[in-house]
C-alpha positions as CSV (number, residue, x, y, z in Angstrom):
1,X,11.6,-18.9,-1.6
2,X,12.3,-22.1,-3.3
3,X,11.1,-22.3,-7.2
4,X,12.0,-23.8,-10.0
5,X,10.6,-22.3,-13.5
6,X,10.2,-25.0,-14.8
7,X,7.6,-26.5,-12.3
8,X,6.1,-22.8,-12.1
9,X,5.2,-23.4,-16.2
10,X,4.2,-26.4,-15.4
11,X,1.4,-25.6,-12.8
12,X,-0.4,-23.6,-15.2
13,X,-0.2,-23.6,-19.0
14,X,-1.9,-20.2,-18.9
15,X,1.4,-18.8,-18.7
16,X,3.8,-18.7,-21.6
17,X,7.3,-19.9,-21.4
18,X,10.5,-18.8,-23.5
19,X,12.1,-21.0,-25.7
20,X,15.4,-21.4,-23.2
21,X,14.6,-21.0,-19.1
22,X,17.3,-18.8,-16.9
23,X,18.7,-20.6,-13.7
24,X,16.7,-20.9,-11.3
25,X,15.9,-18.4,-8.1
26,X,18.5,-18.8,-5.4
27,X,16.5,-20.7,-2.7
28,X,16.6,-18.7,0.1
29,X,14.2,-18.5,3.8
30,X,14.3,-14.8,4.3
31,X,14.6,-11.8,1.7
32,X,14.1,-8.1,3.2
33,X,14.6,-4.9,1.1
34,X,18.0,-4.0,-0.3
35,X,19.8,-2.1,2.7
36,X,22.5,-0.9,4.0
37,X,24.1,-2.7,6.7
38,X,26.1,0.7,7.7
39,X,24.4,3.8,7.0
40,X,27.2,5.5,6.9
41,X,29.1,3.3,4.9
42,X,28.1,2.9,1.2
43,X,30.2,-0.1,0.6
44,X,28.2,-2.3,3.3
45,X,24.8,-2.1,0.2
46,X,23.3,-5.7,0.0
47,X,21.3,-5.9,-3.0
48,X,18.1,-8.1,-2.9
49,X,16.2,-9.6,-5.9
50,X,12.9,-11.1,-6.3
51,X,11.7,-14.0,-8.7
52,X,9.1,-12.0,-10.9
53,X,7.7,-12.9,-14.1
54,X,6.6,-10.3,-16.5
55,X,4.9,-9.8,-20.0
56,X,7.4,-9.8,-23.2
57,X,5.8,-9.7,-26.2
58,X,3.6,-12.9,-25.9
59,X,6.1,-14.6,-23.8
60,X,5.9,-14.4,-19.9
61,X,9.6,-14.1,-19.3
62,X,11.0,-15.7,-15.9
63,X,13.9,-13.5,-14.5
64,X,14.7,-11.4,-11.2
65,X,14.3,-7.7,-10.1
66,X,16.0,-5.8,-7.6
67,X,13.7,-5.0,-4.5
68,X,12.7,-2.0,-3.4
69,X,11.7,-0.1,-6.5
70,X,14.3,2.9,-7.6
71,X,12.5,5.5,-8.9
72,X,13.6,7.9,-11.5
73,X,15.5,10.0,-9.4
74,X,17.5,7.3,-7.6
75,X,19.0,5.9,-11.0
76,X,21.3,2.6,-8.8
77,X,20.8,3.6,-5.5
78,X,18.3,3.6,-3.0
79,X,16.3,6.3,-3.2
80,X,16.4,9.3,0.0
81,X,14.9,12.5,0.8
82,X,16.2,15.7,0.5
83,X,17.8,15.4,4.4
84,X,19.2,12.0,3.3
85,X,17.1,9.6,4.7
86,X,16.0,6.5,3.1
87,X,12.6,5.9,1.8
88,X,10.7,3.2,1.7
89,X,9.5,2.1,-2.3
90,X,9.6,-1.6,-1.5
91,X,5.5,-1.8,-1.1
92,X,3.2,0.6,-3.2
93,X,-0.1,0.8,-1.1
94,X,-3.1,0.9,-3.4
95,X,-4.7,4.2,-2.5
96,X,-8.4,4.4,-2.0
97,X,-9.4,7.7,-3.4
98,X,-7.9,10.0,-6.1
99,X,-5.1,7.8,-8.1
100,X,-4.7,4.4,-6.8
101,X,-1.0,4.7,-6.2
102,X,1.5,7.4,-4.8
103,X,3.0,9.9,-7.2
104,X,6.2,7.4,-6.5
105,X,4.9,4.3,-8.5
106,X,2.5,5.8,-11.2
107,X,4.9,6.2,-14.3
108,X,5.2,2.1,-13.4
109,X,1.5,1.8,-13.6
110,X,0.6,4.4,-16.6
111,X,3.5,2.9,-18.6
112,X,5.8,0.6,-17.0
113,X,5.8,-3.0,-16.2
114,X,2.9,-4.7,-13.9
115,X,4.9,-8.3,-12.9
116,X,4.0,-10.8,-11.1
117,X,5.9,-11.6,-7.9
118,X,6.2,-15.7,-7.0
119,X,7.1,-16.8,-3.8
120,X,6.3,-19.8,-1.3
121,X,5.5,-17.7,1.7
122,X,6.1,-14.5,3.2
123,X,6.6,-12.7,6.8
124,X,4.5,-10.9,8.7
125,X,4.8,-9.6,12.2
126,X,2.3,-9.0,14.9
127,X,2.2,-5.2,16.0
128,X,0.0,-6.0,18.9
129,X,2.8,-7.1,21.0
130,X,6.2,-6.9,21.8
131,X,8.5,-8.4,21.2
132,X,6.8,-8.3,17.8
133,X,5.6,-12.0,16.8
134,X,7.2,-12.9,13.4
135,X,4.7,-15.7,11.4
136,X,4.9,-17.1,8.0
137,X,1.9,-16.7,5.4
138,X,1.8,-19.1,2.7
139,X,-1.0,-20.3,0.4
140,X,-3.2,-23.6,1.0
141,X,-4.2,-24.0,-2.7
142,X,-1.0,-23.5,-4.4
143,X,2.7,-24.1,-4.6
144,X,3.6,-20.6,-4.4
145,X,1.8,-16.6,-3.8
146,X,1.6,-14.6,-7.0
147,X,2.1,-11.0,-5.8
148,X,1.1,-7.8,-7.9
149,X,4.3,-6.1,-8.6
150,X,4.7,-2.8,-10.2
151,X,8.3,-2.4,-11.9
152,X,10.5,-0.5,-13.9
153,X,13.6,-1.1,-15.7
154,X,16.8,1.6,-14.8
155,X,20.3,1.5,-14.3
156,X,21.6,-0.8,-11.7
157,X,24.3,-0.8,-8.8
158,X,26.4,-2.7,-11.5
159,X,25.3,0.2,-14.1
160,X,23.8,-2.2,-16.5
161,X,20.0,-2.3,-17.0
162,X,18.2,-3.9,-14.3
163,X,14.3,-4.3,-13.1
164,X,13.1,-3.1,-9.8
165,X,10.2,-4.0,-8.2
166,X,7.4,-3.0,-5.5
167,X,4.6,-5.0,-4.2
168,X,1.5,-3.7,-4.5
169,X,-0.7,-4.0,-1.0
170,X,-4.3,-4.1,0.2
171,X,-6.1,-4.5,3.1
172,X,-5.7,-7.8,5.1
173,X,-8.0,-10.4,4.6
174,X,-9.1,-11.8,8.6
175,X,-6.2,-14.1,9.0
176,X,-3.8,-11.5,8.9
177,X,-5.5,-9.4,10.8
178,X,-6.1,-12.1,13.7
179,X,-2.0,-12.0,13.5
180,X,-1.8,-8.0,14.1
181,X,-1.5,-7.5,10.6
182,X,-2.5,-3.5,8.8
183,X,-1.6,-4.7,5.1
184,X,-1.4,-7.2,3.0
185,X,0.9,-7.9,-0.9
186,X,-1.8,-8.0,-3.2
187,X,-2.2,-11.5,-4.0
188,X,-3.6,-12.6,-7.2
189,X,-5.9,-15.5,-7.0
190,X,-5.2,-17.8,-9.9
191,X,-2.7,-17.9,-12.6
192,X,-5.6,-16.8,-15.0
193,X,-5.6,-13.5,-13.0
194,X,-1.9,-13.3,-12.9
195,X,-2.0,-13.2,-16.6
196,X,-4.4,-10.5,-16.6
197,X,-2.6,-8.5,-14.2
198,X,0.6,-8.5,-16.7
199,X,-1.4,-8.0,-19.8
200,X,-5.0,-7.0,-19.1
201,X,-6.4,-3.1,-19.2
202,X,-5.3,-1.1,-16.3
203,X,-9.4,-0.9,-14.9
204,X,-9.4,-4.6,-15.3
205,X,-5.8,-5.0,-13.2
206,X,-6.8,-3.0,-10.8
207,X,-10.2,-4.9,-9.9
208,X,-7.3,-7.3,-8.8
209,X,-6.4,-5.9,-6.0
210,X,-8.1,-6.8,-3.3
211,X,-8.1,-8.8,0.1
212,X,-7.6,-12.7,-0.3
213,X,-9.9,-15.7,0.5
214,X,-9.3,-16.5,4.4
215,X,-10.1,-20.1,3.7
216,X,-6.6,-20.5,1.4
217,X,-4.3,-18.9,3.2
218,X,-2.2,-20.3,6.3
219,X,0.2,-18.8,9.0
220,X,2.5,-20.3,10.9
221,X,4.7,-19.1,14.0
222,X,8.4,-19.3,12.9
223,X,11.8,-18.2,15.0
224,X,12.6,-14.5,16.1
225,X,15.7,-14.9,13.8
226,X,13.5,-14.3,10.7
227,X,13.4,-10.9,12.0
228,X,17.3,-10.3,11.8
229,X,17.3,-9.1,7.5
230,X,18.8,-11.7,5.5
231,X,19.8,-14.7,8.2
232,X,19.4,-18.2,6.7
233,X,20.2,-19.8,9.4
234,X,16.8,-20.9,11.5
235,X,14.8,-23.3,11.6
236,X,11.3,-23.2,10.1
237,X,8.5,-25.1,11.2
238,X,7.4,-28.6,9.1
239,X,4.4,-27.0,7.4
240,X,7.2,-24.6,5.7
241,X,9.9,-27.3,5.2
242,X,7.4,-29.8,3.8
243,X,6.4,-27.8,0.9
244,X,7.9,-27.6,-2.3
């Protein structure tokens, strides 16, 4: 990701600035979950944000949130299962029938925090093959994606008060399924309905979610070293580099 906050307020006046903007995301080519590196060593934790933007009184307030989510239970740790395994709360899939989320994520959507997730492209890998084909996904219409997030605010690894986040998916539109793709983030169409998803009524948010428009959305083929979690070091294609 590569954004600055103040071109992001710029590209739409539909969202509402603060009076003083924090610094800037970190630009970075490849964010994965917060992991450890050692499983069996708790000192090897990297902890991974997100640029999100989220509803504050009528302000729509830039900061950061820790990815994956931490539930209630996990208060500054990854969350595990009762055999000590990790799970997975970086993506909450949008559920079909019944309530639209797991049990997980649906304190965060009765009464926490929908955000808004901004990033210039993300990573997908094809499942059809192996090695699995890593390709980048970025919008044709737009600067940056505006994911659905569903967040909530608890005590971090530092034990002061930090948001985590999840991305909401949905079913993939044709392009990523012509890439070997099962999911898609939930990628809000406009800046309109990224306001809407922050503030609007929880039927109306969730009409949201759904696959995008195949005509705005390209993919590109990009190095296996995307795959390794965190490595900065390859080199993207010029349809990637080019944009800004």
């Amino acid at each position: 990701t590569d954004l600055s906050w103040a071109k992001v307020y710029e590209f739409s006046r539909a969202f509402t600035p603060p009076s003083a903007l924090p610094p800037d995301p970190e630009t970075r080519i490849n964010i994965s979950p917060s992991r450890l590196r050692r499983k069996s060593e708790p000192d090897s934790m990297v902890w991974e944000t997100l640029p999100v933007m989220f509803a504050d009184g009528r302000v729509d307030r830039p900061g950061e949130a820790i990815w994956p989510f931490l539930p209630v239970y996990s208060e500054g740790c990854l969350p595990m299962n009762k055999q000590g395994r990790l799970i997975s709360t970086a993506n909450a899939r949008l559920r079909t029938e019944g309530a639209p989320f797991a049990p997980t994520f649906m304190g965060a959507w009765r009464t926490g925090l929908r955000v808004v997730v901004l990033v210039s492209w993300f990573y997908e890998f094809d499942s059809r093959v192996r090695p699995q084909i890593p390709y980048a996904v970025f919008p044709l219409d737009s600067p940056f994606w505006m994911m659905a997030g569903l967040a909530r605010w608890t005590k971090g690894p530092d034990g002061n008060k930090s948001l985590t986040v999840a991305i909401v998916t949905v079913d993939p539109n044709d392009v990523l399924q012509s890439v070997g793709h099962h999911r898609s983030p939930a990628l809000l169409r406009s800046t309109k309905e990224a306001v809407c998803w922050m503030r609007g009524e929880h039927a109306e948010a969730q009409s949201l979610l759904r696959p995008y428009r195949n005509d705005l959305m390209g993919v590109e083929a990009v190095p296996m070293g995307i795959k390794i979690p965190g490595n900065q070091s390859v080199d993207l294609p010029s349809p990637l580099t080019g944009r800004s």
